[in-house]
DRENDREN-186429 format. One record per residue: residue number from 1; residue in three letters; chain; x, y, z of N, C-alpha, C in turn. Coordinates in pm, 1 decimal, m for minus. Each point is the difference from the previous one (the first is absolute). Layout:
<pts>
- k,r,c,n_u,n_v,n_w,ca_u,ca_v,ca_w,c_u,c_v,c_w
- NUM,Ala,A,X,Y,Z,X,Y,Z,X,Y,Z
...
</pts>
This chain:
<pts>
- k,r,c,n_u,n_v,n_w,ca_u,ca_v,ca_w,c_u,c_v,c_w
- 1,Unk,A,724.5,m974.4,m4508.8,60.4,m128.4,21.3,m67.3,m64.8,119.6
- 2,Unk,A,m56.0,m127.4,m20.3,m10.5,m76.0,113.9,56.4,m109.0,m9.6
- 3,Unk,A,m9.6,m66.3,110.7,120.8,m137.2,1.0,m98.7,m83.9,124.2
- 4,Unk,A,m4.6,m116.3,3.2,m66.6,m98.3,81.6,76.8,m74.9,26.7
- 5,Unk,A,31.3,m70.7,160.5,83.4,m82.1,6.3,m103.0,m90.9,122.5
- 6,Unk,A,37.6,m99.2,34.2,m28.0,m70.8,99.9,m7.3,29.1,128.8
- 7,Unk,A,m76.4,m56.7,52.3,25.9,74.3,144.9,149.4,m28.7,73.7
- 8,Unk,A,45.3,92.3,79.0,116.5,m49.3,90.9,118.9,82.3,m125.3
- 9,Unk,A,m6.4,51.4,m97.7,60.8,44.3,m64.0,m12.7,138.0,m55.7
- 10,Unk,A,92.9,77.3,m36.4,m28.0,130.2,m42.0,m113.5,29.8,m101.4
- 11,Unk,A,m52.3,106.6,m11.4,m117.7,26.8,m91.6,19.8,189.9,m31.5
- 12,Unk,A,m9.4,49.5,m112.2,24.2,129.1,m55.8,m136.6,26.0,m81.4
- 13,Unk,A,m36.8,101.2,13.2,m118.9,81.1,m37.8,46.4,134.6,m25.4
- 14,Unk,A,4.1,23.3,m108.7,35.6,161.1,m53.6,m131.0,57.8,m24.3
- 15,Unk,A,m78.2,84.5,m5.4,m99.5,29.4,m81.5,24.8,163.3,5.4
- 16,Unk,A,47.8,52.4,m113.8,53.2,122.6,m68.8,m114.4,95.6,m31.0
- 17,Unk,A,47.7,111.6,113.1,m124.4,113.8,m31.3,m149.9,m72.2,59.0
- 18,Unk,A,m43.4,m86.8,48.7,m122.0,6.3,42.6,m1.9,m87.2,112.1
- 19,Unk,A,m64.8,138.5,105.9,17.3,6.2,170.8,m190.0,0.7,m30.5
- 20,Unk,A,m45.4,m67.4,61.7,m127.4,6.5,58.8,m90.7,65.8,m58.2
- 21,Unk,A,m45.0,m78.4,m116.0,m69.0,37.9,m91.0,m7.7,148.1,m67.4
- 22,Unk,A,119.1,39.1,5.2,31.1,138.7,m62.8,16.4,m26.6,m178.7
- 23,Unk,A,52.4,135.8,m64.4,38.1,m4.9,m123.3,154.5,m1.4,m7.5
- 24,Unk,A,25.8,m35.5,m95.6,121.2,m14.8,m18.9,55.7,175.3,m45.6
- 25,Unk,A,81.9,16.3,86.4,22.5,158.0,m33.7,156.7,73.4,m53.7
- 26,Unk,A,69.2,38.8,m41.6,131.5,98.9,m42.9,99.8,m70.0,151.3
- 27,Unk,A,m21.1,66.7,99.0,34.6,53.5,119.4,m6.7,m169.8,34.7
- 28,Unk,A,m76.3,m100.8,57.5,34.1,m147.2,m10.1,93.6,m90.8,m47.0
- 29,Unk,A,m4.9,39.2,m141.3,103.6,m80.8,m45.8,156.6,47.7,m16.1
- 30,Unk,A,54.8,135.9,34.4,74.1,97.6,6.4,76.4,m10.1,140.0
- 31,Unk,A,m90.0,0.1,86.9,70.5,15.1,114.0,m24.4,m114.5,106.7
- 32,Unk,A,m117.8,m108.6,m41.2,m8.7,m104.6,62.8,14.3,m177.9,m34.8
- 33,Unk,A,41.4,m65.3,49.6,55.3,m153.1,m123.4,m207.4,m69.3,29.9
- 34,Unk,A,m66.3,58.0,69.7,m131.1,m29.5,9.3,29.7,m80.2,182.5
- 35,Unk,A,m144.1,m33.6,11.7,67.9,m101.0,129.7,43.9,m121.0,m76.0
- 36,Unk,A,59.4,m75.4,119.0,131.1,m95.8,m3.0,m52.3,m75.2,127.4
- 37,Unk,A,m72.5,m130.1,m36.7,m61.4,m116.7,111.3,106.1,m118.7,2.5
- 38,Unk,A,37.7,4.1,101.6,126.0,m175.5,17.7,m80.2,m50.6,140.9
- 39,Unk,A,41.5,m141.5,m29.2,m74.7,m54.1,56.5,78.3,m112.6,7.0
- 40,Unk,A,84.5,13.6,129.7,111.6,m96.6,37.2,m11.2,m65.9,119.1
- 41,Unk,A,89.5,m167.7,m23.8,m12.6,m40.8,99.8,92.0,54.6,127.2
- 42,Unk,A,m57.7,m59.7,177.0,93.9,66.5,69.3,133.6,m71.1,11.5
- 43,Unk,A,78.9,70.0,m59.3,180.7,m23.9,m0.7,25.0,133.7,m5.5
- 44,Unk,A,126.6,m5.0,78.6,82.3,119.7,m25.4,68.3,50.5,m130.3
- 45,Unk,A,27.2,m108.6,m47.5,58.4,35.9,m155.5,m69.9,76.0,m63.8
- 46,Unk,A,m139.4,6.8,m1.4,m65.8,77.3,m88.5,m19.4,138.9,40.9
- 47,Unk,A,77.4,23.8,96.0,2.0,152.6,55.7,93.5,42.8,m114.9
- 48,Unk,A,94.5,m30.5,m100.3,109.0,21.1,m122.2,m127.2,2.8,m56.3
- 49,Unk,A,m90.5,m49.1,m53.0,m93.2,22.7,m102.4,m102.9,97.7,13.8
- 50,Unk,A,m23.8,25.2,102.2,m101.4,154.3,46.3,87.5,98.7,m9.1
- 51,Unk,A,143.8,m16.3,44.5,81.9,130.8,m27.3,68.1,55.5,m120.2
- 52,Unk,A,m31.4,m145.0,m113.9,m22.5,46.2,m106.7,m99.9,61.9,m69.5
- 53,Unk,A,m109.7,m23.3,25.0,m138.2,73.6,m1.8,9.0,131.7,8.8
- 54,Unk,A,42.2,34.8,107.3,63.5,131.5,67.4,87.4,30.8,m96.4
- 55,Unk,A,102.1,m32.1,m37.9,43.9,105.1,m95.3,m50.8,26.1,m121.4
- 56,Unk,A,m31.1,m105.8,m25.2,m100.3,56.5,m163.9,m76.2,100.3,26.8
- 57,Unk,A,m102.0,3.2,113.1,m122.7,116.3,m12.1,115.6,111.7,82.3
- 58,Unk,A,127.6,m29.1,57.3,63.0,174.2,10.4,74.2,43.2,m138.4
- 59,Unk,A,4.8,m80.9,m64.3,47.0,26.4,m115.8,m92.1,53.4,m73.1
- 60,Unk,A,m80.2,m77.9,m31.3,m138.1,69.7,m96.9,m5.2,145.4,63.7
- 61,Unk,A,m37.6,16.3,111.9,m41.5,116.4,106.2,122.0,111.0,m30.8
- 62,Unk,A,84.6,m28.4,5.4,126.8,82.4,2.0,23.0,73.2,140.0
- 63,Unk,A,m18.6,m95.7,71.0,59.0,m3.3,141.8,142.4,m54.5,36.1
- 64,Unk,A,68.1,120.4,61.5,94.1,9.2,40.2,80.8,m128.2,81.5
- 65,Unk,A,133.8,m1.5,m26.4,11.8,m129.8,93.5,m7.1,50.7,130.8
- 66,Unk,A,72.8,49.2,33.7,m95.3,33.7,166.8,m89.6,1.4,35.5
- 67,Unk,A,m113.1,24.5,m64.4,m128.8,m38.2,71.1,m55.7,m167.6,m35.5
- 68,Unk,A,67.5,m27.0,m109.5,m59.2,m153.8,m44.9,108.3,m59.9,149.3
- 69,Unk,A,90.0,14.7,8.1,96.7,m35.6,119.0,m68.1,m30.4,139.5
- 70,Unk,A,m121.2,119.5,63.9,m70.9,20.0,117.3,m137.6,m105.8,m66.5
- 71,Unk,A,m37.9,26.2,m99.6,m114.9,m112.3,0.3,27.0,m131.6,m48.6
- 72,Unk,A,121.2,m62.0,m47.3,69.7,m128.8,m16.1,m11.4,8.3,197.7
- 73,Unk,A,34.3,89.9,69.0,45.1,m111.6,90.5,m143.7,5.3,68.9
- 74,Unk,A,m67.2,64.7,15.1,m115.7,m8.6,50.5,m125.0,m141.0,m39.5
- 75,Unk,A,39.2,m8.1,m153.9,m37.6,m90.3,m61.1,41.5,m131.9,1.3
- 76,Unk,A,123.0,m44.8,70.9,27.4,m93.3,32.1,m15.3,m30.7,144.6
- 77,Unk,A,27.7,69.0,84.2,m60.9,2.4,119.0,m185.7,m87.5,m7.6
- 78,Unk,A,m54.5,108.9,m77.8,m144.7,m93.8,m8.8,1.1,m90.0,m72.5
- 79,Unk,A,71.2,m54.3,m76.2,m41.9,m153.2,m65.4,61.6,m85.8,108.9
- 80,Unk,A,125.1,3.8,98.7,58.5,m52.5,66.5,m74.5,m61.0,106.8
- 81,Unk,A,m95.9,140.6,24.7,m116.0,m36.2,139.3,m105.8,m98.7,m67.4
- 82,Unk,A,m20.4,m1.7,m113.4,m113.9,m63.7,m32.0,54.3,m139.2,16.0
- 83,Unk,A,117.1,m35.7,m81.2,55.5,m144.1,m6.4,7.8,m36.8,110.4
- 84,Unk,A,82.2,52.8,81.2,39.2,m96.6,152.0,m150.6,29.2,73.7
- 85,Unk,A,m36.0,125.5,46.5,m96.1,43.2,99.0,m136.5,m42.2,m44.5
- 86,Unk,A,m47.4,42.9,m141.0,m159.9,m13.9,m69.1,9.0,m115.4,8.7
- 87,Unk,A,70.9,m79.5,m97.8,m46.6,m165.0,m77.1,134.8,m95.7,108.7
- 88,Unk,A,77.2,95.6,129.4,86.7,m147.0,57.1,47.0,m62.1,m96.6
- 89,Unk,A,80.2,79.1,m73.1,113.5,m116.8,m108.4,m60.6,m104.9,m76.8
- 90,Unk,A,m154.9,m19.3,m13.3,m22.7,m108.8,m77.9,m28.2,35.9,m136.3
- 91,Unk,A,64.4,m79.2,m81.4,6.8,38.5,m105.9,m122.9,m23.6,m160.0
- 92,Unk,A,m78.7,m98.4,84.6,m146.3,m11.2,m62.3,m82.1,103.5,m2.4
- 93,Unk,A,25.4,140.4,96.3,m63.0,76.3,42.7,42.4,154.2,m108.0
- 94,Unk,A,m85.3,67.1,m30.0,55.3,109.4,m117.0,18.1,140.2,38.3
- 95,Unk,A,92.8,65.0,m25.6,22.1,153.7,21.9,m39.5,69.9,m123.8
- 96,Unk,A,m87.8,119.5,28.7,m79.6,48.1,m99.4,160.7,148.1,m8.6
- 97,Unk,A,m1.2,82.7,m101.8,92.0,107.9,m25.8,m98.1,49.1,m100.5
- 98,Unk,A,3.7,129.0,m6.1,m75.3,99.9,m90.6,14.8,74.7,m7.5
- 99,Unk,A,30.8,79.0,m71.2,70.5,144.7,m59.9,m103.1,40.1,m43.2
- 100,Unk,A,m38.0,161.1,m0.1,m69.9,86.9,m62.9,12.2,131.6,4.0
- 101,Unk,A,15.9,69.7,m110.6,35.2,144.6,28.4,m100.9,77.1,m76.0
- 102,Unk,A,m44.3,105.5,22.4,m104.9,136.6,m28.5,72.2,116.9,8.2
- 103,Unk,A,36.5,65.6,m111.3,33.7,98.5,19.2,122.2,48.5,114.6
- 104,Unk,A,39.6,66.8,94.3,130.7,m9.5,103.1,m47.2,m95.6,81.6
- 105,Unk,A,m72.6,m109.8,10.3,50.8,m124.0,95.2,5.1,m66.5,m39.5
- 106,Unk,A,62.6,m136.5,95.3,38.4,m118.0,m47.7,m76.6,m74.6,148.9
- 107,Unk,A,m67.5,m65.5,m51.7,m74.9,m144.3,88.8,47.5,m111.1,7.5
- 108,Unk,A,87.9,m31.1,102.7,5.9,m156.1,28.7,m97.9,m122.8,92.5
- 109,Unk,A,m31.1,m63.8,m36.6,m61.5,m105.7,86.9,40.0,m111.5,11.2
- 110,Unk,A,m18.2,m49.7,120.6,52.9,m121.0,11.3,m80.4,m99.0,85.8
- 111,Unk,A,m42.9,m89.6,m49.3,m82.5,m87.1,96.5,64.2,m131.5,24.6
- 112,Unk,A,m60.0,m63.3,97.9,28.4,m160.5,56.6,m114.9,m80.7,3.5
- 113,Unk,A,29.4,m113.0,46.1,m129.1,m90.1,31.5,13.4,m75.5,75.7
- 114,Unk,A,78.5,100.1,111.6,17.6,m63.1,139.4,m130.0,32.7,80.8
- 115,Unk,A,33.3,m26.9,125.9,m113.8,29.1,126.5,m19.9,168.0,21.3
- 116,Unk,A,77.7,115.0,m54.2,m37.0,118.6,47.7,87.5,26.2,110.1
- 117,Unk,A,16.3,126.2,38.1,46.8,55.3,126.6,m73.8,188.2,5.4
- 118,Unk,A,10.2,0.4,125.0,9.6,139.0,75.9,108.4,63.1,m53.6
- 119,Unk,A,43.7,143.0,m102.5,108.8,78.9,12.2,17.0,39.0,133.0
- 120,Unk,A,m131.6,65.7,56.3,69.0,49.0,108.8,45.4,m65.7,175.3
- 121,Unk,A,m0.3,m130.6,m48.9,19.9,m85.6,129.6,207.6,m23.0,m51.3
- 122,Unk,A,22.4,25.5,m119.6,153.2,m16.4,5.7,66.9,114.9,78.4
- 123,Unk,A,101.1,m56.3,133.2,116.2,70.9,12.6,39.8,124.0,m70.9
- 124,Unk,A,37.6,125.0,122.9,46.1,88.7,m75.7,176.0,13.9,26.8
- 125,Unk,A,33.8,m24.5,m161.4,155.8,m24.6,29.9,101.4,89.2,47.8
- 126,Unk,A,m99.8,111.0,38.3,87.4,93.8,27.9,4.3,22.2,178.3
- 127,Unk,A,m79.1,m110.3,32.1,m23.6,25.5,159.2,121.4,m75.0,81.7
- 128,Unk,A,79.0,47.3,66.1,71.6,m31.4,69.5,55.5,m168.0,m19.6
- 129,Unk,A,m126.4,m17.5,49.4,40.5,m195.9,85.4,9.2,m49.0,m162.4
- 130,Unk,A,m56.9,99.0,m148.8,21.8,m126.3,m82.2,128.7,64.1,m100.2
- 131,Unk,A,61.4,76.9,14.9,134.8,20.3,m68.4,82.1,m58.3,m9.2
- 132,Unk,A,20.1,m99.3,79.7,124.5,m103.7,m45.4,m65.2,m152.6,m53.1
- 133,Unk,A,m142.5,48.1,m34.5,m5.3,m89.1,m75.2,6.9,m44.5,m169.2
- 134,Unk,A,m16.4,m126.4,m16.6,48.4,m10.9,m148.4,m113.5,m11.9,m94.6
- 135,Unk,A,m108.7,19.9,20.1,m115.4,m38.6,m72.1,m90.6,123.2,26.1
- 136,Unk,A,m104.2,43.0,m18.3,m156.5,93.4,20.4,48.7,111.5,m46.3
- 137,Unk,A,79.5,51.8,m154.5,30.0,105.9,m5.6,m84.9,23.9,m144.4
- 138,Unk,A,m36.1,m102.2,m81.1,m73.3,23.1,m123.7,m74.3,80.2,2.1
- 139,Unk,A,m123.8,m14.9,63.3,m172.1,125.5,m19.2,97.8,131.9,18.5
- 140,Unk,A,91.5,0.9,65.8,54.8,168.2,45.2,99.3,20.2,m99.2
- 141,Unk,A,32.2,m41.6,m98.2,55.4,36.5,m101.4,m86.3,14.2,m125.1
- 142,Unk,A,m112.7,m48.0,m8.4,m90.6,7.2,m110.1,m60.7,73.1,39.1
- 143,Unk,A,m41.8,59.0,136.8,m74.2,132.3,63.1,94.5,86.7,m94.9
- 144,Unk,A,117.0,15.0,69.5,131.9,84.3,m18.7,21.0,77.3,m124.8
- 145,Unk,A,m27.6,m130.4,m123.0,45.7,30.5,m147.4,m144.9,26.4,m86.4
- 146,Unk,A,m76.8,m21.6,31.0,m92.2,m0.8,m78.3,m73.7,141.8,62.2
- 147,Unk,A,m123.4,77.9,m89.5,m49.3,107.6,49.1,m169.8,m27.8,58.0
- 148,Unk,A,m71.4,m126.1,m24.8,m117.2,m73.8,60.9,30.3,m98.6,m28.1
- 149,Unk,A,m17.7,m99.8,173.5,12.6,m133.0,m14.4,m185.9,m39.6,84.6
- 150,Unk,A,m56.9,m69.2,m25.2,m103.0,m80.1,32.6,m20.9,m158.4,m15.9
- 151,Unk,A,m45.4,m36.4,141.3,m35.0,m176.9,m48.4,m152.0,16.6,1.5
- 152,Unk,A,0.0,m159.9,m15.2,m125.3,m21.9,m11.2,m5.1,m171.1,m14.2
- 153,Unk,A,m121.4,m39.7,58.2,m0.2,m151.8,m42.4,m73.6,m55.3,m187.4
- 154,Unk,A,85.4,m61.6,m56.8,m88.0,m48.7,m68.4,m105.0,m82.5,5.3
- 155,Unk,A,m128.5,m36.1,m113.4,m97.2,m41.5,m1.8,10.6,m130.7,53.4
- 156,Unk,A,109.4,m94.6,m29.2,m24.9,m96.9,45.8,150.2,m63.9,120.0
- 157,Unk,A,m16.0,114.0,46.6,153.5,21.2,113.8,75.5,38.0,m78.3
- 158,Unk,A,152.2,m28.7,97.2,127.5,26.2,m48.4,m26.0,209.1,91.8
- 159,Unk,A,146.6,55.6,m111.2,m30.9,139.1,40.9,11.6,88.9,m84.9
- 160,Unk,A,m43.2,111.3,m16.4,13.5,58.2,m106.6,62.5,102.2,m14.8
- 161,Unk,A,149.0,51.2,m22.5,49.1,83.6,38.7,56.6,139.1,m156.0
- 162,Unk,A,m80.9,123.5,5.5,m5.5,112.6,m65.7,96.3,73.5,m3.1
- 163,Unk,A,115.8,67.2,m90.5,105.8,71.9,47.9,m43.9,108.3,m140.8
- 164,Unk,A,29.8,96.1,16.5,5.7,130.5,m79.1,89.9,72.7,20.0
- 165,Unk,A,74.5,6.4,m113.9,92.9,146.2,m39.0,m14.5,92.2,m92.2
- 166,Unk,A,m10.5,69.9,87.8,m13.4,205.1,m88.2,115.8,m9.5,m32.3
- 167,Unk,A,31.5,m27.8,m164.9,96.4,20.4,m101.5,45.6,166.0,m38.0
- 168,Unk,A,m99.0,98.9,50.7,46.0,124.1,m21.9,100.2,38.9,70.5
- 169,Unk,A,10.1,m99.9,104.5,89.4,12.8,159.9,110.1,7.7,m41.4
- 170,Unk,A,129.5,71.8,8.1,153.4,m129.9,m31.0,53.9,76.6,155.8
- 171,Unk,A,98.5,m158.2,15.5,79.2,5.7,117.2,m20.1,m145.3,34.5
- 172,Unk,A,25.6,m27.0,117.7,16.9,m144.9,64.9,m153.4,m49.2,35.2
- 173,Unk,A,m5.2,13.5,133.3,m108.3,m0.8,40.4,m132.0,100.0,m30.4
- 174,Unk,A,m90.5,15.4,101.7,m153.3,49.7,m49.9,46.5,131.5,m54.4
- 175,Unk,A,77.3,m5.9,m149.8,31.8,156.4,m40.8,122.1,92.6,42.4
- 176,Unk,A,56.4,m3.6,107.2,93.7,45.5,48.4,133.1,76.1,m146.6
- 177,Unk,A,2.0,100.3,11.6,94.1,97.7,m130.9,m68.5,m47.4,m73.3
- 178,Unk,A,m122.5,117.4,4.3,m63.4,23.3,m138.2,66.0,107.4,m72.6
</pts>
């Protein structure tokens, strides 16, 4: 399934069983919905439409709600940063979401096409002077829930942010009661 929409508006890309010029294999179409490209504008509302995303491929996956639970929130956390923080709330500006799974992982990405940032110039929320605050707790919950997180800038800015979960894992966080 593909779907084309205008810019500033949602856009869905299914492509079933074929990841990067592979074959289409048993084990693909069985245990993966293929990747899953959206390509939304920045609003918050459409954080309901990525977390629907999310359940289809934990469904396909046959992932537990508890763990779809730790990467829903991790996963909203990063589309959240992209909208306000990547693209500053403008809504001409697009949030990339991408699902992909291989075998026990699951790949999320998420990009912007904002100006970029330093991960490691954000606040650590756990340091004293910033605990009573109300904001800088996202990256440390997507650290938290996910089992590899990496950025990166994209090609033509914005940021590019990598999350992976080891699906062999179960429990909350990185595996915890296996």
């Amino acid at each position: 399934m593909r779907a084309q929409l205008s810019r500033g508006k949602a856009s869905l890309q299914v492509v079933p069983g074929l990841r990067e010029g592979r074959e289409l294999t048993n084990e693909m179409t069985t245990t993966s919905p293929g990747p899953i490209v959206l390509w939304l504008a920045s609003r918050y509302e459409n954080i309901e439409l990525v977390q629907a995303a999310l359940t289809h491929v934990c469904k396909q996956r046959a992932i537990d709600s508890e763990m779809e639970h730790w990467i829903g929130m991790a996963l909203r956390e990063a589309v959240a940063n992209a909208v306000k923080h990547g693209n500053r709330l403008d809504p001409d500006k697009r949030v990339l979401v991408k699902f992909d799974g291989v075998g026990s992982d699951l790949t999320i990405v998420i990009g912007d096409e904002g100006g970029g940032f330093d991960p490691e110039r954000v606040s650590d929320p756990l340091a004293p002077e910033n605990q009573m605050k109300t904001s800088g707790r996202g990256i440390f919950y997507i650290r938290t829930f996910m089992d590899d997180v990496a950025f990166s800038r994209g090609e033509s800015g914005g940021t590019i942010l990598t999350m992976r979960k080891d699906l062999s894992k179960r429990g909350n966080a990185k595996g915890e009661n296996e």
